[in-house]
KOLKE-216809 format. One record per atom (N, C-alpha, C, O, CB): residue in one letter; x, y, z. Coordinates in pm, 1 decimal. Glycine has a CB too. Example, Ala and Ser with C-alpha at 12.3 -4.5 7.8 and 13.67 -1.06 7.14 Angstrom:
KOLKE-216809
> resn/east/north/up
> A/1319.0/-569.0/780.0 .
> A/1230.0/-450.0/780.0 .
> A/1320.0/-330.0/780.0 .
> A/1423.6/-331.9/846.5 .
> A/1130.8/-447.3/904.6 .
> S/1285.0/-225.0/708.0 .
> S/1367.0/-106.0/714.0 .
> S/1290.0/3.0/787.0 .
> S/1340.9/113.8/803.9 .
> S/1408.4/-59.8/572.5 .
//
This chain:
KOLKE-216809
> resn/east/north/up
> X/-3397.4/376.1/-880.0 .
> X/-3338.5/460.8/-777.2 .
> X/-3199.9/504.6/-825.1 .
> X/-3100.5/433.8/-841.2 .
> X/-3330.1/385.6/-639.5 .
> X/-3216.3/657.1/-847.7 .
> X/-3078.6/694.7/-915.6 .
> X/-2929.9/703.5/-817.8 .
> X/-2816.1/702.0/-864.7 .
> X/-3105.7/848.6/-981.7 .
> X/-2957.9/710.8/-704.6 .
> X/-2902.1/693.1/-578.2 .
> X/-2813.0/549.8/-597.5 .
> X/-2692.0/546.6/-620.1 .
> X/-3026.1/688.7/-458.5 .
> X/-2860.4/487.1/-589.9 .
> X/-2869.6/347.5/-582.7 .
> X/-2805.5/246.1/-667.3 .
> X/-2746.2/139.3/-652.2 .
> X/-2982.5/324.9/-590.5 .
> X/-2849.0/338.7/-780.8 .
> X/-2702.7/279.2/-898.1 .
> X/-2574.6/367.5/-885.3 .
> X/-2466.3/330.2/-930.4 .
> X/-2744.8/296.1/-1091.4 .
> X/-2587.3/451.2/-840.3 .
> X/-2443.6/535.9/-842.4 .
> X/-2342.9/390.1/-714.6 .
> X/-2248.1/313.8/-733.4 .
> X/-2477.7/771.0/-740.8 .
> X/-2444.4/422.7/-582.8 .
> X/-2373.5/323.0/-534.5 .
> X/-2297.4/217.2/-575.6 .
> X/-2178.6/208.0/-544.6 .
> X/-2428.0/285.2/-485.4 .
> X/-2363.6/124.0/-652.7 .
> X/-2364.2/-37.4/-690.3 .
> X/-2318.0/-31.6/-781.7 .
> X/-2325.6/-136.8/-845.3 .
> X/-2476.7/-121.9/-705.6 .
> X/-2227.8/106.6/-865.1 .
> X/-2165.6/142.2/-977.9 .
> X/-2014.6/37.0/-977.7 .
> X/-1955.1/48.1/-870.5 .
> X/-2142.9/318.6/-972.7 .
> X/-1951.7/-51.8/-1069.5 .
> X/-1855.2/-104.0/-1070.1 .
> X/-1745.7/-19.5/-1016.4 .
> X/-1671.2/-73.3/-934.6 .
> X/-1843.5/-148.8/-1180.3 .
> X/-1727.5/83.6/-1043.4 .
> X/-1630.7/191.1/-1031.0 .
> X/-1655.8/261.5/-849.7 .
> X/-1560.5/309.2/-788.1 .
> X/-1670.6/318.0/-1177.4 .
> X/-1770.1/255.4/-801.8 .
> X/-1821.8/274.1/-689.7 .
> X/-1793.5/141.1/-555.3 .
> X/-1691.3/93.4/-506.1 .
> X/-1967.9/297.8/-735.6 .
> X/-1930.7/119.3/-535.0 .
> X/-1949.1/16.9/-418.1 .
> X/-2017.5/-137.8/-454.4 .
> X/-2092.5/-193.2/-374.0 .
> X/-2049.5/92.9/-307.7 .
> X/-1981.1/-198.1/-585.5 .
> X/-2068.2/-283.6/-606.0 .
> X/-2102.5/-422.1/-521.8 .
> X/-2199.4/-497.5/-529.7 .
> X/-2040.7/-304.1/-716.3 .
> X/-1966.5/-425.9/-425.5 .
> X/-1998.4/-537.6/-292.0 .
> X/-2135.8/-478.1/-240.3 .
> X/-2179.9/-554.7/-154.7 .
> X/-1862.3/-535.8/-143.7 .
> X/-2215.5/-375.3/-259.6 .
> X/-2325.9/-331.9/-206.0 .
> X/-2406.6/-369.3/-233.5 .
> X/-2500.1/-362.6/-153.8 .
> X/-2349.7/-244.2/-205.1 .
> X/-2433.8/-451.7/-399.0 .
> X/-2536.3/-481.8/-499.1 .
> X/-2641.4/-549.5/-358.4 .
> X/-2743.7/-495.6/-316.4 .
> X/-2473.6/-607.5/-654.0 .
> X/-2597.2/-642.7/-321.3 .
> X/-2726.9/-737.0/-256.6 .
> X/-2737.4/-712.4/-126.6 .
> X/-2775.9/-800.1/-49.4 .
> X/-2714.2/-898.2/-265.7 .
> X/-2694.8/-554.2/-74.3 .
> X/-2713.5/-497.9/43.1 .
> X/-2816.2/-426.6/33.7 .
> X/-2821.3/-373.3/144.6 .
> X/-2616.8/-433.3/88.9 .
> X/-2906.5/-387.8/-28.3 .
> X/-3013.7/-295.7/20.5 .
> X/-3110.6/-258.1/112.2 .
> X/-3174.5/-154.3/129.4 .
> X/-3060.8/-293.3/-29.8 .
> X/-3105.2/-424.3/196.9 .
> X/-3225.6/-400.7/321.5 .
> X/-3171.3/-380.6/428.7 .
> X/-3217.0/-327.9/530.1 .
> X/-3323.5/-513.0/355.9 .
> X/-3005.3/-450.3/394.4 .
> X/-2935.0/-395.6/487.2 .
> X/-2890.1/-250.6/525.4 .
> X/-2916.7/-196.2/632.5 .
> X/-2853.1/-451.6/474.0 .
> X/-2819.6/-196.7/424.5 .
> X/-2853.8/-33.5/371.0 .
> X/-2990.4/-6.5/489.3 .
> X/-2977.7/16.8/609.5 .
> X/-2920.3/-21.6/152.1 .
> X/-3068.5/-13.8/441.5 .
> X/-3190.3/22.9/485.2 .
> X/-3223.5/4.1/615.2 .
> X/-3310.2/71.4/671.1 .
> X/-3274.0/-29.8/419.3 .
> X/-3142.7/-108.3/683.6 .
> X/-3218.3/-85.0/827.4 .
> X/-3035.2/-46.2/876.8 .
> X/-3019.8/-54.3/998.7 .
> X/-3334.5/-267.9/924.3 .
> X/-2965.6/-25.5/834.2 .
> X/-2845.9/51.0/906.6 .
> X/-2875.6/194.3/894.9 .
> X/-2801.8/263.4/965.1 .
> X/-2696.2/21.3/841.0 .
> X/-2973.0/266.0/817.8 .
> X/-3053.5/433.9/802.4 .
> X/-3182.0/416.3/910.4 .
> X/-3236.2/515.2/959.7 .
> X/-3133.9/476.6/601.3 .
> X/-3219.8/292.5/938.0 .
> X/-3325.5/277.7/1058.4 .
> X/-3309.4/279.7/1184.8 .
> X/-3355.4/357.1/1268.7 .
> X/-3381.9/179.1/1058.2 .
> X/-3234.4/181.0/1196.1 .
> X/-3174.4/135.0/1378.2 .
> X/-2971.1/164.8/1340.4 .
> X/-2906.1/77.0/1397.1 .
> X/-3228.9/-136.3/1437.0 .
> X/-2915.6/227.2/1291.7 .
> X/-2803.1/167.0/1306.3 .
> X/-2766.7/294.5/1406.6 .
> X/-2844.4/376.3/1455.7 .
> X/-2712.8/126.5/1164.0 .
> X/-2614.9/283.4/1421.2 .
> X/-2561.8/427.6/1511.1 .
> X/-2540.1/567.7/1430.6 .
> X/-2467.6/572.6/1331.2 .
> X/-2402.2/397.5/1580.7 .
> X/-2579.3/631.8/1459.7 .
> X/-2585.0/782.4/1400.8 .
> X/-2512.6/877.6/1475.3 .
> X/-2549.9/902.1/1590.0 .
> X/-2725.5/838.9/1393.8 .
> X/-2413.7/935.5/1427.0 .
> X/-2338.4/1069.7/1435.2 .
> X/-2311.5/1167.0/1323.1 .
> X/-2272.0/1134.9/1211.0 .
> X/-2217.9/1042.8/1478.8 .
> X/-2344.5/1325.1/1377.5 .
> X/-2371.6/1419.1/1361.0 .
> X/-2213.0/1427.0/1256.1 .
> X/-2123.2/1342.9/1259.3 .
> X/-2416.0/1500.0/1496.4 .
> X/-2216.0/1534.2/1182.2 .
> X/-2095.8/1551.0/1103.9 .
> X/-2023.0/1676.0/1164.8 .
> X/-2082.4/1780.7/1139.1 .
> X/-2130.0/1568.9/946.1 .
> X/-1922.6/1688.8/1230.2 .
> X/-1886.1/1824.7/1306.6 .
> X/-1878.9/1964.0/1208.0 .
> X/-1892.4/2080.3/1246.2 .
> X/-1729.1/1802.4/1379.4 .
> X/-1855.3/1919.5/1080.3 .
> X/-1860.1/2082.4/1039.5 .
> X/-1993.2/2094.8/926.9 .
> X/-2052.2/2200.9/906.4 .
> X/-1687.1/2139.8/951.2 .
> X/-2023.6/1976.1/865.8 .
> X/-2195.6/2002.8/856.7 .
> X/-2262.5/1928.9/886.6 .
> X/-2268.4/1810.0/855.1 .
> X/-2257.8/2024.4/750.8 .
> X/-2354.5/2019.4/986.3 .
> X/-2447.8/2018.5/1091.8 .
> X/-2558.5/1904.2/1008.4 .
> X/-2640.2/1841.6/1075.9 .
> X/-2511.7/2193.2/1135.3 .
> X/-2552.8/1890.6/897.8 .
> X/-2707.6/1835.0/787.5 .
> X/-2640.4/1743.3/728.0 .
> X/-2696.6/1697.8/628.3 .
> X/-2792.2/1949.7/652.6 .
> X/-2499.1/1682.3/764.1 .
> X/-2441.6/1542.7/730.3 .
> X/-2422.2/1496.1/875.4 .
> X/-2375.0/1539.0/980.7 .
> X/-2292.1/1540.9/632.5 .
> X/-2502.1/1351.4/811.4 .
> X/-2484.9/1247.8/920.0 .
> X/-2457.5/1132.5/900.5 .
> X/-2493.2/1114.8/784.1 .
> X/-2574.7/1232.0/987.1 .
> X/-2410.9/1026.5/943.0 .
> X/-2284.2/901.5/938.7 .
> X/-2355.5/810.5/1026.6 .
> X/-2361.3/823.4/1148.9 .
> X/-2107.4/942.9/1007.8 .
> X/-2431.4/679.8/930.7 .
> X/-2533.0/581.1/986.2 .
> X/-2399.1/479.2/1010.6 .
> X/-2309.0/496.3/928.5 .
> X/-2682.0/522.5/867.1 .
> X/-2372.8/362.7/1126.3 .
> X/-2288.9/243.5/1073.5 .
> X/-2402.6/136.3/1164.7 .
> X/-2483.8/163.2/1253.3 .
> X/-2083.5/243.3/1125.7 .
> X/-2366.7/9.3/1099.2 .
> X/-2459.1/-136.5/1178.2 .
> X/-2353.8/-217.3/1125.8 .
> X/-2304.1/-228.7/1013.8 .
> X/-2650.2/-195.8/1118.3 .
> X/-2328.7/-281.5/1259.9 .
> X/-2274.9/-426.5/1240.0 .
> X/-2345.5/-529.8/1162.5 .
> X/-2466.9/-543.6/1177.1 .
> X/-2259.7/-485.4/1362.6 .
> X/-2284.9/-596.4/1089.0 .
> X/-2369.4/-757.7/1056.8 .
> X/-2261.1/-858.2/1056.2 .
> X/-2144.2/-821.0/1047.0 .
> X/-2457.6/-774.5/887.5 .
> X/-2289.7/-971.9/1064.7 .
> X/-2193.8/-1085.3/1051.2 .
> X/-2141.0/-1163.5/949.5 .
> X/-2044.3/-1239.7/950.2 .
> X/-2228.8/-1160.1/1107.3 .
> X/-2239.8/-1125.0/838.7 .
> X/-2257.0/-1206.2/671.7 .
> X/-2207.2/-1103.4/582.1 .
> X/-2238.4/-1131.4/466.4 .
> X/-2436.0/-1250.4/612.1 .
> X/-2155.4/-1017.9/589.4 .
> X/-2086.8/-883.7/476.9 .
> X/-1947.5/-1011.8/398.0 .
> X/-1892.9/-1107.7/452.6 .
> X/-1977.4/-678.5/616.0 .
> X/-1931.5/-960.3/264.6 .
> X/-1867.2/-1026.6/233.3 .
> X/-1710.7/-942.0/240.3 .
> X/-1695.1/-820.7/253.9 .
> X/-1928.0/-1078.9/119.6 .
> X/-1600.0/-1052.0/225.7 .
> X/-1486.8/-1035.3/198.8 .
> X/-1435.4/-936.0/300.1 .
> X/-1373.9/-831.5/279.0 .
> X/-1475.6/-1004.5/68.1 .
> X/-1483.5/-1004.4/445.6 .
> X/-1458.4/-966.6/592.8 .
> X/-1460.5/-849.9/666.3 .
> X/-1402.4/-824.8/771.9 .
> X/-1359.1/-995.7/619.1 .
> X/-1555.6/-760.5/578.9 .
> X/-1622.3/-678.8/622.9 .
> X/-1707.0/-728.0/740.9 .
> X/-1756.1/-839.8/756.6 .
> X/-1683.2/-629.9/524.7 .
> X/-1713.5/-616.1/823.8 .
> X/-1818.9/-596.4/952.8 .
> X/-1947.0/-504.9/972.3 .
> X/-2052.9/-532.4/1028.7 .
> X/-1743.0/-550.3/1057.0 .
> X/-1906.0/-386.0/908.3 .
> X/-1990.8/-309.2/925.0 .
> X/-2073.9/-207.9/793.8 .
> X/-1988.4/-155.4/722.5 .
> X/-1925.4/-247.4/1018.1 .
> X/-2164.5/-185.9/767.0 .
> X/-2216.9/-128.8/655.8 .
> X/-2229.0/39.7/720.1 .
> X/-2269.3/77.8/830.0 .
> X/-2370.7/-214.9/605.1 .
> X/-2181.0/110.9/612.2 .
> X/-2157.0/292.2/664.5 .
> X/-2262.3/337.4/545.5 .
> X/-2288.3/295.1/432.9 .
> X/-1946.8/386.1/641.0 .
> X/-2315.5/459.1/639.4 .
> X/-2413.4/547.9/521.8 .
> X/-2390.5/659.9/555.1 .
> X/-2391.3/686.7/675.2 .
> X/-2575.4/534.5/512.9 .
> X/-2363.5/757.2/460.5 .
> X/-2347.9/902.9/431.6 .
> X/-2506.2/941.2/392.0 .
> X/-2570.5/906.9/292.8 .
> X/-2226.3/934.5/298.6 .
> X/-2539.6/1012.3/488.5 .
> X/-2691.5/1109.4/467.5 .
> X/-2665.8/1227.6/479.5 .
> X/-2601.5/1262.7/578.4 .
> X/-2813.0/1093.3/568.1 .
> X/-2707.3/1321.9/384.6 .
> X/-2765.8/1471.6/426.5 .
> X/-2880.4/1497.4/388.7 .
> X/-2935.2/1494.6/278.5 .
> X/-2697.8/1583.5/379.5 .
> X/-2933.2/1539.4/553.9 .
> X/-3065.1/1572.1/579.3 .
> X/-3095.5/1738.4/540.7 .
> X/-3051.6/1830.6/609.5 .
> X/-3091.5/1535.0/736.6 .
> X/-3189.8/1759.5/401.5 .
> X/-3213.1/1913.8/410.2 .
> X/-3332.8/1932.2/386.6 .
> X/-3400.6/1830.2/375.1 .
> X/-3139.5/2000.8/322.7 .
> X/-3385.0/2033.7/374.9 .
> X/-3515.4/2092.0/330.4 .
> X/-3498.9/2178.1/211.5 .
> X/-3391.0/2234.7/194.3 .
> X/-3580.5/2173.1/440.4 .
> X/-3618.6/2196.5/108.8 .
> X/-3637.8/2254.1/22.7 .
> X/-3780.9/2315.0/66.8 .
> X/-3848.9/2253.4/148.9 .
> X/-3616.7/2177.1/-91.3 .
> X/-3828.5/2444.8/7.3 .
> X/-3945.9/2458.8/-53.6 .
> X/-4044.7/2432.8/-74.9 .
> X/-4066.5/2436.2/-196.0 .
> X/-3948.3/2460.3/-102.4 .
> X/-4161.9/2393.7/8.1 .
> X/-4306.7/2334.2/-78.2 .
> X/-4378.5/2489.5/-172.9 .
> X/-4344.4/2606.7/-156.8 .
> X/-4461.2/2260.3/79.8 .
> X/-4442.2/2456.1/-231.0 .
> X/-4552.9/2561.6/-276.6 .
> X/-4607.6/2626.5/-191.4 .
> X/-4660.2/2732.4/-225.5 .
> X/-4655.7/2516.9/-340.2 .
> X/-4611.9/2590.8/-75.3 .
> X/-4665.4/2751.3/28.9 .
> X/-4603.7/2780.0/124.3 .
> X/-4652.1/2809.1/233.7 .
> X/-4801.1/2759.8/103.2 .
> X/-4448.8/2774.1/86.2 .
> X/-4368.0/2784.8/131.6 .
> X/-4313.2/2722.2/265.1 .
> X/-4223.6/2772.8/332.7 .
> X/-4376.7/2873.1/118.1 .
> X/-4372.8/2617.1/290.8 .
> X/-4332.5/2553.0/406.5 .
> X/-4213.0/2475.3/374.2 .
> X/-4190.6/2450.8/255.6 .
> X/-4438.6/2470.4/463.2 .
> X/-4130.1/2432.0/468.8 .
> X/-4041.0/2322.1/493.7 .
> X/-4056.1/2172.7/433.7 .
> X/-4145.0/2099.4/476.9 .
> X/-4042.3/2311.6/627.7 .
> X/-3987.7/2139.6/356.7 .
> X/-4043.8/1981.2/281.5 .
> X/-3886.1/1907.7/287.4 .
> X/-3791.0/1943.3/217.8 .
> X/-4123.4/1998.2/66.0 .
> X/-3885.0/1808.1/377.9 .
> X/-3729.7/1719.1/360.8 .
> X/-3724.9/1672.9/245.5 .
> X/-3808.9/1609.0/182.1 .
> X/-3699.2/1589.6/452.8 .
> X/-3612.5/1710.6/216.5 .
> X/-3550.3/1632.5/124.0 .
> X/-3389.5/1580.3/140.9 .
> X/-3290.8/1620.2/79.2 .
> X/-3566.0/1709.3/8.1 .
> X/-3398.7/1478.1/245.3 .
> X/-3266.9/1391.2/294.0 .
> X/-3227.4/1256.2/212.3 .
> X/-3308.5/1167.1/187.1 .
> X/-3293.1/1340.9/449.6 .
> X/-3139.4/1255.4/188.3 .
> X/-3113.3/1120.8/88.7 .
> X/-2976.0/1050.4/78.1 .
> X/-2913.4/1138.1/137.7 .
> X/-3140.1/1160.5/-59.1 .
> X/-2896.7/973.0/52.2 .
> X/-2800.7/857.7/75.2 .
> X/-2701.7/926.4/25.7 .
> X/-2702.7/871.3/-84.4 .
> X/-2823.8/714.1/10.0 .
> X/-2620.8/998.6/18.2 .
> X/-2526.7/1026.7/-39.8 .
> X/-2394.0/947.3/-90.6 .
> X/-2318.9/992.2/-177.2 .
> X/-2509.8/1102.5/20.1 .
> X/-2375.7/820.8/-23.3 .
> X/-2305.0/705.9/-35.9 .
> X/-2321.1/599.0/39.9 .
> X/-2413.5/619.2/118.7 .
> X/-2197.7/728.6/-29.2 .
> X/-2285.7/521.1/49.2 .
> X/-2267.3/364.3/104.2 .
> X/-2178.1/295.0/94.1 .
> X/-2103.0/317.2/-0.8 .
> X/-2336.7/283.1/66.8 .
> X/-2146.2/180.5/186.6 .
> X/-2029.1/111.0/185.1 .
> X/-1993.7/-2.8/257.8 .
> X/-2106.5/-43.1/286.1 .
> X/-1951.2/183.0/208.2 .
> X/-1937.7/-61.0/294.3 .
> X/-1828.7/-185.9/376.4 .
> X/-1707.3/-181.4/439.7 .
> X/-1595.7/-187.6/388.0 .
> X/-1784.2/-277.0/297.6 .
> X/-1729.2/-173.0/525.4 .
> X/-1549.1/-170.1/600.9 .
> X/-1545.1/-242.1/756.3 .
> X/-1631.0/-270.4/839.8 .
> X/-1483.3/31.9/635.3 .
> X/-1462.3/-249.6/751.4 .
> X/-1398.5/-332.0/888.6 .
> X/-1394.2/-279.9/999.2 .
> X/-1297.0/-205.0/1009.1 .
> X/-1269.9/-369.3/885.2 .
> X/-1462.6/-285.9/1097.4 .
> X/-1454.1/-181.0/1223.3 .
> X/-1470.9/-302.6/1346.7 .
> X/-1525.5/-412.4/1357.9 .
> X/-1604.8/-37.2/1223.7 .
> X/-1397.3/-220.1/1421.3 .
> X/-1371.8/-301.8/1595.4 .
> X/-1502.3/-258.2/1611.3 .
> X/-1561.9/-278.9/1717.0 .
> X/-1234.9/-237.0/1741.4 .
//
């Protein structure tokens, strides 16, 4: 997942390395808001209690778009644009 190493990149988010299911259900159930000036970025966050180095909450950057199929219909193509850890009330 080329996504995925960018994240967990040393230079990136690598406190993320052994977050992925977490990742994953904060893009499932977590809280979602709309991005005010693009409409096709959206901002996942979920609390957990076990984040290390007193983090609270895991954040995901998504943009949701469409491309092209072959008969010209609508085909998503939405994907992680970043990830992260931070401290939130």
């Amino acid at each position: 997942m080329v996504i995925w190493e960018h994240i967990i990149d040393p230079e990136n988010h690598p406190e993320m390395e052994e977050c992925e299911e977490k990742l994953e259900e904060t893009i499932r159930s977590g809280r979602r808001t709309q991005d005010q000036l693009n409409p096709q970025k959206y901002r996942y966050t979920q609390a957990f209690d076990d984040l290390p180095f007193g983090n609270t909450h895991i954040v995901a950057i998504v943009l949701c778009r469409f491309k092209e199929g072959k008969s010209g219909q609508p085909i998503p193509n939405n994907y992680v644009v970043t990830a992260y850890q931070k401290v939130m009330s």
